[in-house]
C-alpha positions in Angstrom: 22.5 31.3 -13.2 20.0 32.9 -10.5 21.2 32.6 -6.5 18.5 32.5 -3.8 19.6 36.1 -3.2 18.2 36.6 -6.8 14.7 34.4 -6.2 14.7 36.5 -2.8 14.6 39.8 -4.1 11.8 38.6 -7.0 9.9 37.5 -4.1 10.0 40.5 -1.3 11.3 37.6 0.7 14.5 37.3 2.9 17.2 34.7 1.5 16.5 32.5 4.9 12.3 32.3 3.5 14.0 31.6 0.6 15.8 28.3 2.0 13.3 27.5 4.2 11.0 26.7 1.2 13.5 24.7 -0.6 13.9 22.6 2.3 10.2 22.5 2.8 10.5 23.9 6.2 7.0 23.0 7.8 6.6 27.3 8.7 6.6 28.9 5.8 2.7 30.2 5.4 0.6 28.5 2.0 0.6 32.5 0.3 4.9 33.2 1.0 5.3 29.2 -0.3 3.7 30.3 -3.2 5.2 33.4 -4.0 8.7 31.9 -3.8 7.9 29.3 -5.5 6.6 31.5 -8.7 9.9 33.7 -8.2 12.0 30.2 -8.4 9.9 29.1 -11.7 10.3 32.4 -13.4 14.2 32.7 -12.3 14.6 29.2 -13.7 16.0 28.2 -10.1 18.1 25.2 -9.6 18.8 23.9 -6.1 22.4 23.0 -5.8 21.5 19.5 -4.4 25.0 18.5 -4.0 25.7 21.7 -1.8 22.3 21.4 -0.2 24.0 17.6 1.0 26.6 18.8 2.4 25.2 21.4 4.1 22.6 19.1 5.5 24.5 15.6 6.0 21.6 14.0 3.5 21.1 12.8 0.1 17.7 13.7 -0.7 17.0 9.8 -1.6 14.7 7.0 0.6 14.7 3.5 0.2 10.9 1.8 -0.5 11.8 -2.3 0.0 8.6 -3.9 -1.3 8.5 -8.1 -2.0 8.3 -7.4 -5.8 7.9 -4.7 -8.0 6.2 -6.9 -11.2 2.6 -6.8 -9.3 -0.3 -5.2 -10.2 -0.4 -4.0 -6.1 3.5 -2.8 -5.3 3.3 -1.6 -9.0 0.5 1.1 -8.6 1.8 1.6 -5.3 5.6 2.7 -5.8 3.7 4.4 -8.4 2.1 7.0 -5.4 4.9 6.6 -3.2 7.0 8.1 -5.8 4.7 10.8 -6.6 4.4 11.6 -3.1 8.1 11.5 -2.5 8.6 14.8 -5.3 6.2 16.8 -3.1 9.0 16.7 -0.6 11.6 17.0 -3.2 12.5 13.4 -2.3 13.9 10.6 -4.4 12.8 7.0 -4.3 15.6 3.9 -4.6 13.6 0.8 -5.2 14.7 -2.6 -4.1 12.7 -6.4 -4.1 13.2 -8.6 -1.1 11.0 -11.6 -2.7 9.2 -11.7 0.4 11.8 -13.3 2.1 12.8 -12.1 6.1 16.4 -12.2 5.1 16.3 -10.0 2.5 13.8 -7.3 4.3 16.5 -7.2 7.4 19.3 -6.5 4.9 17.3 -3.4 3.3 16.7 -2.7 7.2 20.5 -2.9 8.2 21.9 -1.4 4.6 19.8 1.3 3.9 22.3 3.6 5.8 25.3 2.2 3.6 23.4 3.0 0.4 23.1 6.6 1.6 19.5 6.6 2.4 17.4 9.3 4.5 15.3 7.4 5.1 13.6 3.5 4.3 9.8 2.8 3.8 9.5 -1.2 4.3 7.0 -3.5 3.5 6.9 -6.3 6.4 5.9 -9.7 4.9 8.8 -11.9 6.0 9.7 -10.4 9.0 7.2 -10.7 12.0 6.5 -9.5 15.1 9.5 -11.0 16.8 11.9 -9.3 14.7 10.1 -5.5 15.9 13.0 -5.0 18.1 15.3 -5.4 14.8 13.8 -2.0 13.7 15.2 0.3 16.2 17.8 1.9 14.1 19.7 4.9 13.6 17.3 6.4 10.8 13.9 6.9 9.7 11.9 4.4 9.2 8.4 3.2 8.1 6.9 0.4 7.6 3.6 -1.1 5.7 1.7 -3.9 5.7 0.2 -6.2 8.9 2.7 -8.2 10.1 4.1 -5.7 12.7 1.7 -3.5 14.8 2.9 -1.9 18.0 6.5 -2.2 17.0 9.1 1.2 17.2 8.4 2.8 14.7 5.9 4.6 12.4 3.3 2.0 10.5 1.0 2.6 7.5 -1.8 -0.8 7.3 -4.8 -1.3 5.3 -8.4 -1.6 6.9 -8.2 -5.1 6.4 -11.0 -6.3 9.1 -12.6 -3.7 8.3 -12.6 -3.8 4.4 -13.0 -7.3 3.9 -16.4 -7.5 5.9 -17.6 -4.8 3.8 -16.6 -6.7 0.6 -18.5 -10.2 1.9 -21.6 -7.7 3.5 -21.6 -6.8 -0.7 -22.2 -9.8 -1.8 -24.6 -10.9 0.7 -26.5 -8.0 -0.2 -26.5 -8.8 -3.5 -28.3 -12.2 -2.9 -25.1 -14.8 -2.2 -25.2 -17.6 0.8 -22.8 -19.9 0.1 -19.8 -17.5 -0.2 -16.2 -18.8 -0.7 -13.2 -17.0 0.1 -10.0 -17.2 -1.4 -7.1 -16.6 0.6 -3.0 -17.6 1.2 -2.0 -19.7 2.9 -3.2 -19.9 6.6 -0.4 -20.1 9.7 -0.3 -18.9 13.0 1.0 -15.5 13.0 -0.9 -12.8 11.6 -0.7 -11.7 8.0 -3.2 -10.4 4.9 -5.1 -13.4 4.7 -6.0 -14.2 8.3 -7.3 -10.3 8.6 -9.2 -10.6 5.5 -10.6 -14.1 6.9 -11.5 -12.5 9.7 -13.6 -9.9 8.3 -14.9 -12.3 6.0 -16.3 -14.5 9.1 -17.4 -11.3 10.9 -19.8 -10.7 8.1 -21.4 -14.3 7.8 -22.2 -14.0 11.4 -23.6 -10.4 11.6 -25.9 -11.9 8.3 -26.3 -15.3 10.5 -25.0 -17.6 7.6 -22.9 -20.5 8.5 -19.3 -20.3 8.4 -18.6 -23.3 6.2 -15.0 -24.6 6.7 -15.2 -25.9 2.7 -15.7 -22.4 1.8 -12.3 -21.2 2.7 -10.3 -22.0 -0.2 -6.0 -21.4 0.6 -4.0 -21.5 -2.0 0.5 -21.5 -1.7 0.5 -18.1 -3.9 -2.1 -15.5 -4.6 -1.6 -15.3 -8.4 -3.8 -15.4 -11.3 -2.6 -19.5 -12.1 -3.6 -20.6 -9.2 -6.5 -18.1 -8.8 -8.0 -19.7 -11.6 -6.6 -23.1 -11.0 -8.6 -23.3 -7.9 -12.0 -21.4 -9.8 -12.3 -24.6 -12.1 -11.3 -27.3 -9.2 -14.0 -25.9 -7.1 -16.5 -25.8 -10.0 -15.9 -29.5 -10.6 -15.6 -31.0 -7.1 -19.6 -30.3 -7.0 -19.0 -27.3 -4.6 -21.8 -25.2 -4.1 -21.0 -21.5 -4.2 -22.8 -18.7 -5.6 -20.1 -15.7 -4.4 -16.4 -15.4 -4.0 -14.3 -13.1 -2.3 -11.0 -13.1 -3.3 -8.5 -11.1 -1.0 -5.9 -9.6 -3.6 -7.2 -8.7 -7.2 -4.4 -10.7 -8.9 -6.4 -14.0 -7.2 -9.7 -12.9 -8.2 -8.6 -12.1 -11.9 -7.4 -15.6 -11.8 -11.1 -16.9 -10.2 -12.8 -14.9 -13.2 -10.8 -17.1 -15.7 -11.5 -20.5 -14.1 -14.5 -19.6 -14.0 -15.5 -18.9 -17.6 -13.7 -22.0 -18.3 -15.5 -24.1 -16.4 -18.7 -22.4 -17.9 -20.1 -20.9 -15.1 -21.4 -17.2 -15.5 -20.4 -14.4 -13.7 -22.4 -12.5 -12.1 -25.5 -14.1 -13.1 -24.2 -18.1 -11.4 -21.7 -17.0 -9.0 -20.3 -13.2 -8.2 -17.0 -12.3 -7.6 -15.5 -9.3 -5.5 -11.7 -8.4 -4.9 -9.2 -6.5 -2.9 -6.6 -3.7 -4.1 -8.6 -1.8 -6.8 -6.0 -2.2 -9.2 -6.2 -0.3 -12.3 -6.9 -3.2 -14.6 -9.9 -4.8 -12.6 -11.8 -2.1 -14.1 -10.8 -3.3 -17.8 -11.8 -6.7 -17.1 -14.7 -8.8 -18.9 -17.0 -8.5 -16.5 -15.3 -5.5 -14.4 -14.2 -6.4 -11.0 -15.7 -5.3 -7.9 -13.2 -4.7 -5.5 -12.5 -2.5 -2.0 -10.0 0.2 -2.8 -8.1 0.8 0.2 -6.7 3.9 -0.9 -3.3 3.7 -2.2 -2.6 7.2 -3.1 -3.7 8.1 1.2 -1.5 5.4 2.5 1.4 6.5 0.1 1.3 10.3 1.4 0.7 9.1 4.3 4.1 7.0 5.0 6.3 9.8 2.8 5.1 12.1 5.6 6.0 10.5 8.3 9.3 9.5 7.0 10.1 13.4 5.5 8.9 14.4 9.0 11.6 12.0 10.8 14.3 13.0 8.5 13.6 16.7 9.1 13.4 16.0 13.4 17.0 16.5 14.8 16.1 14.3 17.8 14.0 10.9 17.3 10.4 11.7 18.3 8.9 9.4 20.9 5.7 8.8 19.5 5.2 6.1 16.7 2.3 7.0 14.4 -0.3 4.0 13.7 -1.9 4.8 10.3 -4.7 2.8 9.2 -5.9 3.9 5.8 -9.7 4.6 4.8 -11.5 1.9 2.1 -14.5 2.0 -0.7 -16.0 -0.5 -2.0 -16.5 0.2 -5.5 -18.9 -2.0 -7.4 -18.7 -3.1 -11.1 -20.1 -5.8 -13.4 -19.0 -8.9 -12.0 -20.8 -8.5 -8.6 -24.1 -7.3 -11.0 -23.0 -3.5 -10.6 
């Protein structure tokens, strides 16, 4: 079995350059990186992670707490988390907290018990009360737009942002009496009040009226009731002729109704989304959607947690991420 004194000497390196890339010490130049590497593939190096965790006091593993893992969304994006996690020779422990704030402060307060590094968190229950909760004694990140300005690092979409771009599409494309399909709506801030937001934004830059019938809530952002609420709206006589939905799941759902209620998309009413998940593209007609770029915001929050973990002393700068967006246009907005 080849020793790093063995990849070393294949290299022209010292032993130390050696560990240094195995650890994915941030000095190492791109061309010595390289060069080791080859020398390890050749070699047929292993790293003794079990030493290597000894040594180090970690396990090589991070936590990713998401609200469920059987959605097209948290799907496609443990999906890049994962994928990002290898590049730093990192392993990924998935758990589901349902949403709930209970469940997301136990991942929070357990993570060190399970022998975590580190724990990316998705913020849905938990609010921007409970920032103070996440001042603990390891890494963290955390996504989503529940908690800005909290403690520590935060990876968001360009919700305000994204979501006037999506309605400034459709407006563009000849709507006026654009709906928008969102959660439901309560004080604090969350996805849909962001996406409402943008949504407004646009109407007024395009001096439309905001028409309170037009904002359609439903309790969960699912296909059912997605759809459920495409045919209720079609026969309550409500005039619409676009819809922006603020998760793909919803807007799949709208598409549905929709058809059943025998109104044509995009030629009657046009539909645009949120996520860019990989089926909108299969759909009949394709969705439009903004694509808030998963694969960024997953690299994004695996470096900054694989940066913590490597820091021997907590940094005192928190890093506020917010991602970049498209928005890419298919059949059912007439692309």
């Amino acid at each position: 079995m080849a020793t790093i004194q063995d990849v070393a000497k294949a290299a022209g390196v010292s032993p130390m350059t050696v560990s240094n890339v195995i650890n994915d010490h941030p000095n190492v130049r791109p061309a010595t990186r390289e060069k080791v590497l080859e020398a390890m593939a050749r070699l047929d190096y292993r790293v003794n992670v079990a030493a290597r965790n000894l040594r180090t006091g970690r396990t090589g593993t991070v936590g990713l707490a998401v609200p469920e893992v059987n959605s097209h969304y948290y799907g496609r994006l443990a999906t890049a988390i994962i994928t990002a996690a290898q590049r730093h020779h990192l392993r990924v422990s998935i758990e589901q907290t349902g949403a709930s704030r209970e469940n997301e402060l136990d991942a929070l307060s357990l993570s060190r018990n399970r022998l975590y590094d580190g724990l990316i968190l998705s913020t849905v229950g938990m609010g921007p009360a409970d920032a103070e909760l996440l001042k603990v004694d390891y890494p963290v990140v955390i996504l989503g737009e529940r908690i800005f300005g909290g403690p520590v690092d935060h990876v968001a979409m360009p919700n305000v942002d994204a979501s006037q771009a999506a309605t400034r599409h459709l407006i563009e494309r000849g709507c006026r009496r654009i709906a928008i399909l969102c959660g439901m709506l309560g004080e604090e801030t969350d996805v849909s009040s962001l996406r409402l937001t943008g949504y407004r934004q646009a109407l007024q830059s395009a001096g439309l009226p905001a028409d309170p019938r037009l904002v359609q809530s439903v309790e969960t952002l699912t296909m059912h009731a997605g759809a459920r609420r495409a045919r209720e709206m079609v026969e309550s006589g409500l005039d619409f002729d676009g819809v922006f939905c603020v998760t793909d799941t919803a807007a799949m759902g709208v598409l549905r109704g929709l058809a059943d209620a025998g109104v044509k998309v995009p030629e009657q009413v046009k539909v645009i989304g949120f996520d860019n998940v990989q089926e909108s593209e299969f759909l009949v007609p394709s969705l439009s959607t903004v694509d808030p770029d998963h694969d960024m915001m997953a690299q994004r929050a695996v470096d900054l947690l694989a940066r913590r973990i490597q820091q021997t002393e907590p940094g005192a700068d928190r890093e506020e991420f917010v991602s970049h967006f498209s928005v890419v246009v298919r059949e059912s907005t007439g692309g």
